[in-house]
VOTOR-678409 format. One line per field, with one value per residue: residue number from 0; residue in three letters; chain; x, y, z of N, C-alpha, C, O in turn. Coordinates in steps of 0.001 Angstrom, whole numbers. Example, Ala and Ser with C-alpha at 12.3 -4.5 7.8 and 13.67 -1.06 7.14 Angstrom:
<nodes>
num	c(0, 1);
residuo	c(ALA, SER);
cadena	c(A, A);
nx	c(13190, 12850);
ny	c(-5690, -2250);
nz	c(7800, 7080);
cax	c(12300, 13670);
cay	c(-4500, -1060);
caz	c(7800, 7140);
cx	c(13200, 12900);
cy	c(-3300, 30);
cz	c(7800, 7870);
ox	c(14236, 13409);
oy	c(-3319, 1138);
oz	c(8465, 8039);
</nodes>
This chain:
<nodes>
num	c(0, 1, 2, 3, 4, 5, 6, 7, 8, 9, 10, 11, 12, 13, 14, 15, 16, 17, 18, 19, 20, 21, 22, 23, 24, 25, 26, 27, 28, 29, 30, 31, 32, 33, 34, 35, 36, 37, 38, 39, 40, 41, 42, 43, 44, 45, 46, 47, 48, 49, 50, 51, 52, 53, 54, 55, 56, 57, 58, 59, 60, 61, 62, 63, 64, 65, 66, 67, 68, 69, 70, 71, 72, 73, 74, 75, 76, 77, 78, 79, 80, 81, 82, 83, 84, 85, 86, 87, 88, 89, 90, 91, 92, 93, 94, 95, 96, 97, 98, 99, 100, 101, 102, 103, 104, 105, 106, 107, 108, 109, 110, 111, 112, 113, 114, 115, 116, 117, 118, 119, 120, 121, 122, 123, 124, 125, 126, 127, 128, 129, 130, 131, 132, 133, 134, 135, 136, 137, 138, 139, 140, 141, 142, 143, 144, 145, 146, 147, 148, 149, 150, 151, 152, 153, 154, 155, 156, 157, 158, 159, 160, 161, 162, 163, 164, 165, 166, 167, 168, 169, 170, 171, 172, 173, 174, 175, 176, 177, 178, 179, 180, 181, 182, 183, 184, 185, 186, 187, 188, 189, 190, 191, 192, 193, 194, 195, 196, 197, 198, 199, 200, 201, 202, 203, 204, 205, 206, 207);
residuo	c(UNK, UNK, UNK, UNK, UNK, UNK, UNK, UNK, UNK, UNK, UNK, UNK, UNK, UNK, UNK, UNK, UNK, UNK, UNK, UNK, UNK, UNK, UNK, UNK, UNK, UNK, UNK, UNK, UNK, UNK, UNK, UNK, UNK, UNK, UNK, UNK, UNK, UNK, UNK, UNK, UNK, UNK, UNK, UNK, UNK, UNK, UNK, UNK, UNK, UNK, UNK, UNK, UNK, UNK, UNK, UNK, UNK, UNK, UNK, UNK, UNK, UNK, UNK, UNK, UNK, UNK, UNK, UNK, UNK, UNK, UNK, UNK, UNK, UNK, UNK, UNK, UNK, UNK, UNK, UNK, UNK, UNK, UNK, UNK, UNK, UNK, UNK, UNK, UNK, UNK, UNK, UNK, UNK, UNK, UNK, UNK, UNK, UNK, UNK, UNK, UNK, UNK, UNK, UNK, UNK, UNK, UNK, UNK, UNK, UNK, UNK, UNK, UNK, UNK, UNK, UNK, UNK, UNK, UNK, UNK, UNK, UNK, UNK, UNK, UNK, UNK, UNK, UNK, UNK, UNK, UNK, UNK, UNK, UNK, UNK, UNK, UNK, UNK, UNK, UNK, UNK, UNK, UNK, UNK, UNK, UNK, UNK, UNK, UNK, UNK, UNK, UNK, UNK, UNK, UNK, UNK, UNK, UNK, UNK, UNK, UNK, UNK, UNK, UNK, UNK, UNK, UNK, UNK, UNK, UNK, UNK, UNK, UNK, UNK, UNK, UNK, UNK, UNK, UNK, UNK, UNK, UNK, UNK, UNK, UNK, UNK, UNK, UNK, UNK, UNK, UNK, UNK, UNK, UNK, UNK, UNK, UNK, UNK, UNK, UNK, UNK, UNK, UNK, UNK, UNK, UNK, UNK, UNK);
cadena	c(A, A, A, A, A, A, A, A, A, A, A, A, A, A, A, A, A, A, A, A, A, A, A, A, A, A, A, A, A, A, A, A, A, A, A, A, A, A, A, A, A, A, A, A, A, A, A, A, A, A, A, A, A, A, A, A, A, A, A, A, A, A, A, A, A, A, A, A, A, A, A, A, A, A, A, A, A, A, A, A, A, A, A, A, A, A, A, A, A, A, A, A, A, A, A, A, A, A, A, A, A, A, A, A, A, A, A, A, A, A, A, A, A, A, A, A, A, A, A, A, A, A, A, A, A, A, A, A, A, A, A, A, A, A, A, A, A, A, A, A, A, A, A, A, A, A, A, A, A, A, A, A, A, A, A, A, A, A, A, A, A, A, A, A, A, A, A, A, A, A, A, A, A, A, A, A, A, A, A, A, A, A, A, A, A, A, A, A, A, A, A, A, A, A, A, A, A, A, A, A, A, A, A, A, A, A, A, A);
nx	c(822, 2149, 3594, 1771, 715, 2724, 3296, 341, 857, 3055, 2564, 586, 1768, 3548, 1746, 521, 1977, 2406, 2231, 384, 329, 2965, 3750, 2782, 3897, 6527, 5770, 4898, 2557, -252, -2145, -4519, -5971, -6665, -8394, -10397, -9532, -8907, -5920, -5060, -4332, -5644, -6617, -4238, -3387, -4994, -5038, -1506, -806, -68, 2528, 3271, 924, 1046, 3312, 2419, 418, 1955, 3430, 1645, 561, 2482, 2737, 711, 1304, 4050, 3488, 1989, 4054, 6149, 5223, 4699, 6838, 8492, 6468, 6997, 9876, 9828, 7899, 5294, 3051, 541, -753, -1101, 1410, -383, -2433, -1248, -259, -3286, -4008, -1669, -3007, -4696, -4216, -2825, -3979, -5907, -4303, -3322, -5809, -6570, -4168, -2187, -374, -1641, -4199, -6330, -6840, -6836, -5882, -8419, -8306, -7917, -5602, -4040, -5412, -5401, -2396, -2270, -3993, -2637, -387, -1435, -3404, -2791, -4374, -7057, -6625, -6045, -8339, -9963, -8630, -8755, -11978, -12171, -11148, -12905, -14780, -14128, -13353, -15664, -17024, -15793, -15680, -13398, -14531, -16669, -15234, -13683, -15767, -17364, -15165, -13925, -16915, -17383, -15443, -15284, -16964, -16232, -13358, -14642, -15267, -12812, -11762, -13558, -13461, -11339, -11567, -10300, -8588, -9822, -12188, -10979, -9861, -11925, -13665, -11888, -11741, -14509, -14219, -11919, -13283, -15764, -14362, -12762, -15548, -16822, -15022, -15640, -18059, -18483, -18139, -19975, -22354, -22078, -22654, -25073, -26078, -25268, -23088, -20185, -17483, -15870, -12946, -11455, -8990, -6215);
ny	c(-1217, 1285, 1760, 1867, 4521, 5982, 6140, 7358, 9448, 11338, 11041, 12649, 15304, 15504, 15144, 17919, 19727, 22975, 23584, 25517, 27735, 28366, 28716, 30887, 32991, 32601, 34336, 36521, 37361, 36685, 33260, 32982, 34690, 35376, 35389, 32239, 31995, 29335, 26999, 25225, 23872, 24650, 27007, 28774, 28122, 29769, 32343, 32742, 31730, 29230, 27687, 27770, 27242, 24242, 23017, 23075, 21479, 18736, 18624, 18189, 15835, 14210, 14292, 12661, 10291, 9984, 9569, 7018, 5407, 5110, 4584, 1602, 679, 1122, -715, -3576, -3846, -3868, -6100, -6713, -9180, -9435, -7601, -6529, -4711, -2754, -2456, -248, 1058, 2212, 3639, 5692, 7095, 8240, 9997, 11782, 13567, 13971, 16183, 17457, 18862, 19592, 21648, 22065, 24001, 26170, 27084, 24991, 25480, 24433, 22479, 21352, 18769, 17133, 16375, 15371, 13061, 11766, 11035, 9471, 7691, 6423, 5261, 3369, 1992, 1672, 1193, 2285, 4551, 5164, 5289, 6806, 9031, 9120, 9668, 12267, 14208, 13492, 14238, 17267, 18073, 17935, 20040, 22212, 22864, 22590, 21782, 20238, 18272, 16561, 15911, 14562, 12359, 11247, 10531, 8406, 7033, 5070, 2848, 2027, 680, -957, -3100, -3644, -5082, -7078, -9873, -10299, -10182, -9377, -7047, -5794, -4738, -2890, -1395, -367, 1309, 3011, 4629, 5301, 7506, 8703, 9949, 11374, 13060, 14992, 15921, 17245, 19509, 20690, 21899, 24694, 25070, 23836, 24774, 27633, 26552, 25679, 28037, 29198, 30484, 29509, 29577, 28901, 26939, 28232, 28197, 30495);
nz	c(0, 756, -1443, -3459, -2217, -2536, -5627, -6443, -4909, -6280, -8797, -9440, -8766, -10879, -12587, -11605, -12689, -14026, -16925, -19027, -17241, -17019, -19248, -20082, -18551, -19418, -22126, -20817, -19756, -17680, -17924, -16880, -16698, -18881, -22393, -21659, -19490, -18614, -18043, -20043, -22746, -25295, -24488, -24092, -26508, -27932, -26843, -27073, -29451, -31834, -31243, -28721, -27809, -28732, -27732, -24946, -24977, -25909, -23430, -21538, -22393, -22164, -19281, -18426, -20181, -19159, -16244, -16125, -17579, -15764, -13418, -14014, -14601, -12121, -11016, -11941, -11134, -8197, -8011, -7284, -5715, -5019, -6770, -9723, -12597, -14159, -12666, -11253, -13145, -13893, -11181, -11467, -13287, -12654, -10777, -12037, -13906, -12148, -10547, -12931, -13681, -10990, -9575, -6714, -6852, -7876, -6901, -7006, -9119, -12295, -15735, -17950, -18676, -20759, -22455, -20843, -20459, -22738, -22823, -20989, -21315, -23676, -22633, -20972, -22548, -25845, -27763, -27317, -27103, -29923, -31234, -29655, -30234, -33200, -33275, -31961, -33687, -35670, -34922, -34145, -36738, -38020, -36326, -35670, -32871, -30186, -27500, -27858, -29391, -27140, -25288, -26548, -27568, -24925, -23566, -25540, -24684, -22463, -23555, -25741, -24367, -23505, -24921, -26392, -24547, -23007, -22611, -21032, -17497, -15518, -16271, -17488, -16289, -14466, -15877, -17778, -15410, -14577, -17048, -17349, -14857, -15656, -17798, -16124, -15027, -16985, -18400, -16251, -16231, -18219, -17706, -18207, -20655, -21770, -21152, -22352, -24447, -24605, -24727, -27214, -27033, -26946, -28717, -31824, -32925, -34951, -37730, -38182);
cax	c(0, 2496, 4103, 514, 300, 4100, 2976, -592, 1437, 4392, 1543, -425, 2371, 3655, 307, 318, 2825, 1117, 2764, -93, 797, 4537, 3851, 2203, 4641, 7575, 5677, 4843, 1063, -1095, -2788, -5580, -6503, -6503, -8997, -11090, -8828, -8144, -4547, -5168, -3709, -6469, -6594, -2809, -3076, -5740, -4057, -462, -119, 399, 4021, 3378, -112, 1351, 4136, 1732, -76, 2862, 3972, 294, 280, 3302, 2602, 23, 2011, 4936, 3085, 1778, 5072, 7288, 4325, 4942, 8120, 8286, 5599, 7612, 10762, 9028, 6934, 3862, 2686, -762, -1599, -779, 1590, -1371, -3398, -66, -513, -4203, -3756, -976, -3228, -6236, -3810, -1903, -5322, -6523, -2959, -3410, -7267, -6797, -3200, -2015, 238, -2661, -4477, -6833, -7424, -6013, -6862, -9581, -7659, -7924, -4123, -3229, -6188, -4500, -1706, -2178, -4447, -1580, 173, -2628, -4087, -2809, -5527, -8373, -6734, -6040, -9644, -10387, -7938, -9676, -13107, -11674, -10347, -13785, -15995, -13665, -13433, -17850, -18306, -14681, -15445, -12716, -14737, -17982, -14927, -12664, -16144, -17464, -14162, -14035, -18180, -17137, -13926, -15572, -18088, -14578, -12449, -15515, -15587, -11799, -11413, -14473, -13150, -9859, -12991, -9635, -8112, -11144, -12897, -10166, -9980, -13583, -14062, -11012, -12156, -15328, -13873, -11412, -14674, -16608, -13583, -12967, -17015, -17072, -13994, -16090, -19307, -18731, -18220, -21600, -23270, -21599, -22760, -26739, -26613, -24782, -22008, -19101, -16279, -15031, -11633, -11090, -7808, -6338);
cay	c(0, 2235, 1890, 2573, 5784, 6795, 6444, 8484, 11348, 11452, 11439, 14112, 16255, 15049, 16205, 19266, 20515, 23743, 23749, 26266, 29033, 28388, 29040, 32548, 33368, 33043, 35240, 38179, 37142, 35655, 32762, 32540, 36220, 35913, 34202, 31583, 32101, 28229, 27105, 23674, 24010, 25470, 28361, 28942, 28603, 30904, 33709, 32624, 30552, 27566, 27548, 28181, 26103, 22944, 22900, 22958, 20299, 17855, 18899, 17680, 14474, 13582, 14294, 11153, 8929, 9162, 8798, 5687, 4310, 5295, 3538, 344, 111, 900, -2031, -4334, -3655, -4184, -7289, -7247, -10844, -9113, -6309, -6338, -3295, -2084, -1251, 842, 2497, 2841, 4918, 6837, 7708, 9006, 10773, 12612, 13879, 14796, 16900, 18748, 19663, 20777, 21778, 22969, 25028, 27173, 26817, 24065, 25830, 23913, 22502, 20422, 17087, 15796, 16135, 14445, 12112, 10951, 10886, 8632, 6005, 5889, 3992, 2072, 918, 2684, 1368, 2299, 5812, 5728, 5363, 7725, 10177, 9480, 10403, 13211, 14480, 13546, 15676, 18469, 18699, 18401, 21002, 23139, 22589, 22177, 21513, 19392, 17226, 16410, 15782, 13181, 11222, 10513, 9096, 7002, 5716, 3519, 1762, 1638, -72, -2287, -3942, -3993, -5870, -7934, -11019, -10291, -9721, -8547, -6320, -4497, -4131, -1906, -324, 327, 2166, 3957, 5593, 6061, 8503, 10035, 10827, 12580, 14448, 15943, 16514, 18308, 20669, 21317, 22259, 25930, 25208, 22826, 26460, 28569, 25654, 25761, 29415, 29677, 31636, 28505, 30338, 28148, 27430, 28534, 28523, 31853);
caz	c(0, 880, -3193, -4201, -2218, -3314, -6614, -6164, -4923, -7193, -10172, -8887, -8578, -11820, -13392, -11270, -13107, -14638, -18286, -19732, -16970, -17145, -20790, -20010, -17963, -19869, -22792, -20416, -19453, -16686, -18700, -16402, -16893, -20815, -23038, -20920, -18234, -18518, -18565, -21031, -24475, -26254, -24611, -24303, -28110, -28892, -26387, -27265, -30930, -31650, -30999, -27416, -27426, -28818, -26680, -23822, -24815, -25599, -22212, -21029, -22703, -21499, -17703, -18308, -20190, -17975, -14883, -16351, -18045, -14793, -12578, -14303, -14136, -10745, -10326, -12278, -10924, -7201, -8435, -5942, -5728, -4689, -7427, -11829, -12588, -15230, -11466, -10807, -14311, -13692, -9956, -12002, -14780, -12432, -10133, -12862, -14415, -11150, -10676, -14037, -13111, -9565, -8907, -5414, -6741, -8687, -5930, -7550, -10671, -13801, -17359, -18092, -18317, -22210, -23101, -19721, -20120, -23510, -22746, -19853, -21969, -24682, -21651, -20684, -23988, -27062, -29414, -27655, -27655, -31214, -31652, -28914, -30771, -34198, -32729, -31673, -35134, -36538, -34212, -34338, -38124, -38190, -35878, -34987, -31435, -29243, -26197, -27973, -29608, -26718, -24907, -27521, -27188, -23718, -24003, -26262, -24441, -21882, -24077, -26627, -23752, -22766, -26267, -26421, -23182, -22379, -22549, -20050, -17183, -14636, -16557, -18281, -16035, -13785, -17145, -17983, -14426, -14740, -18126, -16786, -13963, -16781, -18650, -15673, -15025, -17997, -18571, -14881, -16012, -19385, -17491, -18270, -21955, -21817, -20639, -23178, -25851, -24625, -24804, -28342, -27261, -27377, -29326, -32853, -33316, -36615, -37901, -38910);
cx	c(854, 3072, 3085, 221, 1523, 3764, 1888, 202, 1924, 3489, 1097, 432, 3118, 2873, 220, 768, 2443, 2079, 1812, 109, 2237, 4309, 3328, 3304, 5774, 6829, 5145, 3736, 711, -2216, -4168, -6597, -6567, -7554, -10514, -10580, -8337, -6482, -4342, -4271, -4164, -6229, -5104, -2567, -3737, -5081, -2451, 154, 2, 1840, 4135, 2232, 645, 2620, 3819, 875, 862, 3214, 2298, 183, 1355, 3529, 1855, 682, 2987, 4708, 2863, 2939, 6470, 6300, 4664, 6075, 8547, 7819, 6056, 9079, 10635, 8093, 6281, 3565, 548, -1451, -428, 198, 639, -2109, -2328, -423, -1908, -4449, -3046, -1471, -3930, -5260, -3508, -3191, -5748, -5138, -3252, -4471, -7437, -5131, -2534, -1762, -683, -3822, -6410, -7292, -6468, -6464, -7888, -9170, -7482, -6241, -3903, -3849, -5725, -3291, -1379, -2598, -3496, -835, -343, -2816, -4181, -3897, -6560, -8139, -6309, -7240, -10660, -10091, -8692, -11189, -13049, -11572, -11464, -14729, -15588, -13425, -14638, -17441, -17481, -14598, -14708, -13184, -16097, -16965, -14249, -14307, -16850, -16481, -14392, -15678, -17819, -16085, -14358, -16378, -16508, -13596, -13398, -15191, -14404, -11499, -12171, -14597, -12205, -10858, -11456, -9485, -9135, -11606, -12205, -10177, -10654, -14214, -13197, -11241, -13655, -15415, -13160, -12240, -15268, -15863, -13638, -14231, -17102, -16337, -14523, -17589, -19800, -19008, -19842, -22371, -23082, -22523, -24495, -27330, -26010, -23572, -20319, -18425, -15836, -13759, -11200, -9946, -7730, -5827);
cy	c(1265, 2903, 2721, 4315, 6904, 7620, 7463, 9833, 11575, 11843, 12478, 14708, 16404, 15793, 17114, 19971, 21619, 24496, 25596, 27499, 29156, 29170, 30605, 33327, 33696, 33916, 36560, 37924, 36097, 34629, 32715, 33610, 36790, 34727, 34108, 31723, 30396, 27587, 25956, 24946, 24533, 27102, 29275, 29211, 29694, 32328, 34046, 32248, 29845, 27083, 27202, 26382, 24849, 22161, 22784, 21962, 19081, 17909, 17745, 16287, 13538, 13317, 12754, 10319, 8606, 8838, 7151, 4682, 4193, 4432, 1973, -335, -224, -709, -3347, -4798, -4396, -5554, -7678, -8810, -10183, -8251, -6838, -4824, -2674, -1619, -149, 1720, 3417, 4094, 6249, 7539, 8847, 10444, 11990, 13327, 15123, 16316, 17916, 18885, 20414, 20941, 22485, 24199, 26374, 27064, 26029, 24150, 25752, 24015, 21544, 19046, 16548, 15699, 14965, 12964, 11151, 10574, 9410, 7204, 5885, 4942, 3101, 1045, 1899, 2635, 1715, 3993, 6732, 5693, 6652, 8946, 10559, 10000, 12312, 14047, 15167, 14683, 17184, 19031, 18815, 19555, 22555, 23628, 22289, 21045, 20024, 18100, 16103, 15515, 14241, 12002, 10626, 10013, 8134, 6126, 4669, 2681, 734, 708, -1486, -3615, -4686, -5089, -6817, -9458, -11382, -9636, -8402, -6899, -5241, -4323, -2543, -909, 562, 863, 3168, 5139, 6091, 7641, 9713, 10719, 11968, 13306, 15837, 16506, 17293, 19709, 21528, 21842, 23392, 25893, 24853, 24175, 27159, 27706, 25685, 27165, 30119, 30447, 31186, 29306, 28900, 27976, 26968, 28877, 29523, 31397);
cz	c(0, -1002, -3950, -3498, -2594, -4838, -7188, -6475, -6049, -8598, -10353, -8968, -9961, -12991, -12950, -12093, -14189, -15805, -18827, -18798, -16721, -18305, -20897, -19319, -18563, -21406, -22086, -20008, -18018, -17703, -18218, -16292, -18292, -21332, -21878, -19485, -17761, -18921, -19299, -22391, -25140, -25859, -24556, -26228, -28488, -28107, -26819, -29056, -30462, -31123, -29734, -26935, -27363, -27954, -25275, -23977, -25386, -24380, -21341, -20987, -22312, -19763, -17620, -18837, -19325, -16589, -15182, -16521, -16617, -13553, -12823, -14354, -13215, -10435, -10999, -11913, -9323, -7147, -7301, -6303, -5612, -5844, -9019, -12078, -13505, -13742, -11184, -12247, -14017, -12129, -10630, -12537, -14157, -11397, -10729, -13518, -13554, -10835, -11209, -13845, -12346, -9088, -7921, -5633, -7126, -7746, -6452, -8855, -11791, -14883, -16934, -18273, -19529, -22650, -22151, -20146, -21355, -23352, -21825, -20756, -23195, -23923, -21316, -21885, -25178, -28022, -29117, -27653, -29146, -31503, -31010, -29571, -32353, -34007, -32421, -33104, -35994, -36323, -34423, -35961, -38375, -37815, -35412, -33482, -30780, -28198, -26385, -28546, -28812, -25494, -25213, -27630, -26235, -23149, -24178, -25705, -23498, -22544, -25158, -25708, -23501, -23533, -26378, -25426, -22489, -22880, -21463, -18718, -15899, -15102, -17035, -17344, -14544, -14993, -17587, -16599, -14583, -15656, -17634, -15820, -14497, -17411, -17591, -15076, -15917, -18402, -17274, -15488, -17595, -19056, -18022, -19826, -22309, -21591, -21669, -24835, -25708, -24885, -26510, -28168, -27041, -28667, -30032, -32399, -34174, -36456, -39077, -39910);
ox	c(461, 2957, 3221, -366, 1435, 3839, 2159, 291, 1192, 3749, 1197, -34, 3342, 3176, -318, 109, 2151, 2558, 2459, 88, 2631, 4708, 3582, 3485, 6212, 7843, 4979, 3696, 1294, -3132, -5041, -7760, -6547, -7612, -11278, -11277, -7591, -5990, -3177, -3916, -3440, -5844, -5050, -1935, -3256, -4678, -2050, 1236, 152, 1989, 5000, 2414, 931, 2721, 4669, 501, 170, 3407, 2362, -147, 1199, 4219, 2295, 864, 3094, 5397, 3448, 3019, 7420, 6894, 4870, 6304, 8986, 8455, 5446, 9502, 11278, 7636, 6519, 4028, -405, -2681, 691, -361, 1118, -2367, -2784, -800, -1960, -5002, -3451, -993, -3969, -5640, -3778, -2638, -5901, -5519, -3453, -4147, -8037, -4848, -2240, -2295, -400, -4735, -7463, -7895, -5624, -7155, -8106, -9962, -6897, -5884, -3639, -3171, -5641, -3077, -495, -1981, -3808, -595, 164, -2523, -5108, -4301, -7411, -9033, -6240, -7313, -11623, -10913, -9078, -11505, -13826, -12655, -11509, -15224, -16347, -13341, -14942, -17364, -18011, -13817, -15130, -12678, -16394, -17419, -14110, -13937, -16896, -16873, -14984, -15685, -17785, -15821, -13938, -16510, -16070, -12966, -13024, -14950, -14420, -10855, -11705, -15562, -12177, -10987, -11576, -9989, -9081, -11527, -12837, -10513, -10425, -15444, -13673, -11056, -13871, -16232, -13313, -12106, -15326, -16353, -14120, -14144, -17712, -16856, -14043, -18308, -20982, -19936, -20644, -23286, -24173, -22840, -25151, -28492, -26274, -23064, -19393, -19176, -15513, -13337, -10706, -9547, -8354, -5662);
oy	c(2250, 4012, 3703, 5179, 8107, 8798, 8252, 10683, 12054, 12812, 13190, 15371, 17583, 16600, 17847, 20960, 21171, 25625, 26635, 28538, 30180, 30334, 31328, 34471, 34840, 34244, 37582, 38958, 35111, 35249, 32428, 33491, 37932, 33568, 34970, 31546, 30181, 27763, 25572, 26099, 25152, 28046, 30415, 30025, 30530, 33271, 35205, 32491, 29522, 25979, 26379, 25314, 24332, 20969, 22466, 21471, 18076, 16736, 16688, 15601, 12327, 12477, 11842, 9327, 7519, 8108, 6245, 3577, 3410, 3631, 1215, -1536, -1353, -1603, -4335, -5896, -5432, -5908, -8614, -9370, -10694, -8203, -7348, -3790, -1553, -419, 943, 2892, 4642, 5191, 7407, 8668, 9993, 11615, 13080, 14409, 16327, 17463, 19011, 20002, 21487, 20250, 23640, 25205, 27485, 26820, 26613, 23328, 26565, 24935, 21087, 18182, 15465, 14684, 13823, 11938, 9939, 9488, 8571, 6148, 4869, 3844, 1980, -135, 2646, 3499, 1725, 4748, 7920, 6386, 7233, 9861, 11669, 10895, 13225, 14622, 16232, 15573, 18095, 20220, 19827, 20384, 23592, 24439, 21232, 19943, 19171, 16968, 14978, 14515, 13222, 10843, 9549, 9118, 7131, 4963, 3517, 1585, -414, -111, -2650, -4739, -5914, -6048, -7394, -10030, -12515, -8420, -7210, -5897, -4021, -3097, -1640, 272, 1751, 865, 4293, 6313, 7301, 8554, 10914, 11921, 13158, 14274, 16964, 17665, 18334, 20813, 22575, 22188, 23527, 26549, 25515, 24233, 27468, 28231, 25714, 27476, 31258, 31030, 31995, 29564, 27925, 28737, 25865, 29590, 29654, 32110);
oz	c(-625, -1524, -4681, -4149, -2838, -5189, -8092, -7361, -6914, -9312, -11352, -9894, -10237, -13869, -13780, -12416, -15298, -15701, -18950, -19458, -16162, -18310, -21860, -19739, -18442, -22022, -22752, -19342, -17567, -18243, -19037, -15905, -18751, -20921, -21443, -18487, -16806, -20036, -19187, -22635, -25921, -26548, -25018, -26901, -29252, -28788, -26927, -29590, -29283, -30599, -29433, -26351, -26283, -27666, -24444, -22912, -25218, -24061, -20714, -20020, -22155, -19185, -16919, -18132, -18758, -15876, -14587, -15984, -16581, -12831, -11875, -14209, -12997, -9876, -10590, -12274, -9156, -6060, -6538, -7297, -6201, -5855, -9084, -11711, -13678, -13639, -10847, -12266, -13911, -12212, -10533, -12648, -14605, -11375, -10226, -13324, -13758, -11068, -10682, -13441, -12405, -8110, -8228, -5164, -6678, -8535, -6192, -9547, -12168, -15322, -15812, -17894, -19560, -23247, -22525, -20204, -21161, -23892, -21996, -20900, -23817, -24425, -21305, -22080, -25492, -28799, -30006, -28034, -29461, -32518, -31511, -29616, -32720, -34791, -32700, -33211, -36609, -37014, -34753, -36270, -39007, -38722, -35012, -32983, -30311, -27984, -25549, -28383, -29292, -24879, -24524, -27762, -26294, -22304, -23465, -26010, -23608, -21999, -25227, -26378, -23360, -23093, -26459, -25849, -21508, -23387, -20983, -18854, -15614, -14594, -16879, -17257, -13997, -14901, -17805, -16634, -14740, -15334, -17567, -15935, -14275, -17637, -17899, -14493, -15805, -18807, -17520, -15326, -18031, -19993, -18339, -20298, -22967, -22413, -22149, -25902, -26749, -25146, -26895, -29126, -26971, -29607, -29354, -31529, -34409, -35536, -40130, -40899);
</nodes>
């Protein structure tokens, strides 16, 4: 237990790590006072460029995979007799999520979680986030929604892991709760957008 709550922390803090107001910072700005006032990738891009954005969300997606791929090692390295290192990825994934959402240092106010939240299931189970990622792609070229495409992914990812995995009943089904929780994260931290989207006033993002 104690490995499992090493790992917790170490994730969380991991994911804390607040890339999109680093990224304001070193161009002269408060990110959280520009735009949406969210510090995710999108809005870093639309206040900053892409230069800045995309660099903040590689930074993102990598907070989740390496929690995950440094979890497993760990838990392989350690070889519990009691626990799978994939439950060590899965604690890592949710911690590191939770991290970049609510981080101390910002005094709980982060991004919305989808970079991390890929990032993390590329460690877990790359194919159901290449499918997750194509969903993604699709919604956002329909409708130029940021927030309605990133929302539509993570739906679809637990029914997508169920299918993938419902035969292995251990492993899926740690899986298919896990994505469940990544989903009503990221849908909690998009509530405001969900408001902005019933009232019409959800902002495109059209490229200049």
């Amino acid at each position: 237990m104690l490995t499992f709550a090493v790992i917790a922390i170490g994730s969380y803090l991991l994911g804390s790590i607040p890339g999109g107001y680093l990224a304001g910072q070193i161009a002269g700005i408060d990110i959280r006072q520009t735009g949406s006032g969210n510090t995710g990738a999108t809005n870093v891009t639309r206040a900053l460029g892409k230069r800045y954005g995309y660099s903040v969300f590689a930074m993102d997606f990598l907070k989740g995979f390496g929690a995950v791929k440094i979890s497993v090692l760990v838990a392989m390295r350690i070889r519990p007799e009691w626990s799978s290192p994939e439950l060590f990825g899965i604690v890592a994934a949710i911690s590191s999520v939770i991290g970049h959402s609510f981080p101390v240092w910002l005094k709980f106010r982060g991004g919305k979680g989808v970079a991390t939240s890929a990032g993390a299931l590329f460690g877990l189970m790359p194919s159901a986030a290449v499918i997750g990622a194509a969903i993604w792609i699709l919604i956002f070229w329909l409708t130029h929604y940021v927030s309605v495409a990133s929302i539509a992914a993570v739906i679809a990812l637990p029914p997508i892991i169920f299918v993938l995995t419902w035969l292995d009943q251990t492993r899926g089904k740690a899986l298919f709760y896990s994505s469940i929780f990544l989903a009503a994260v990221v849908i909690w931290r998009h509530r405001s957008n969900l408001s902005r989207l019933m009232r019409g006033k959800e902002p495109r993002f059209n490229r200049k």
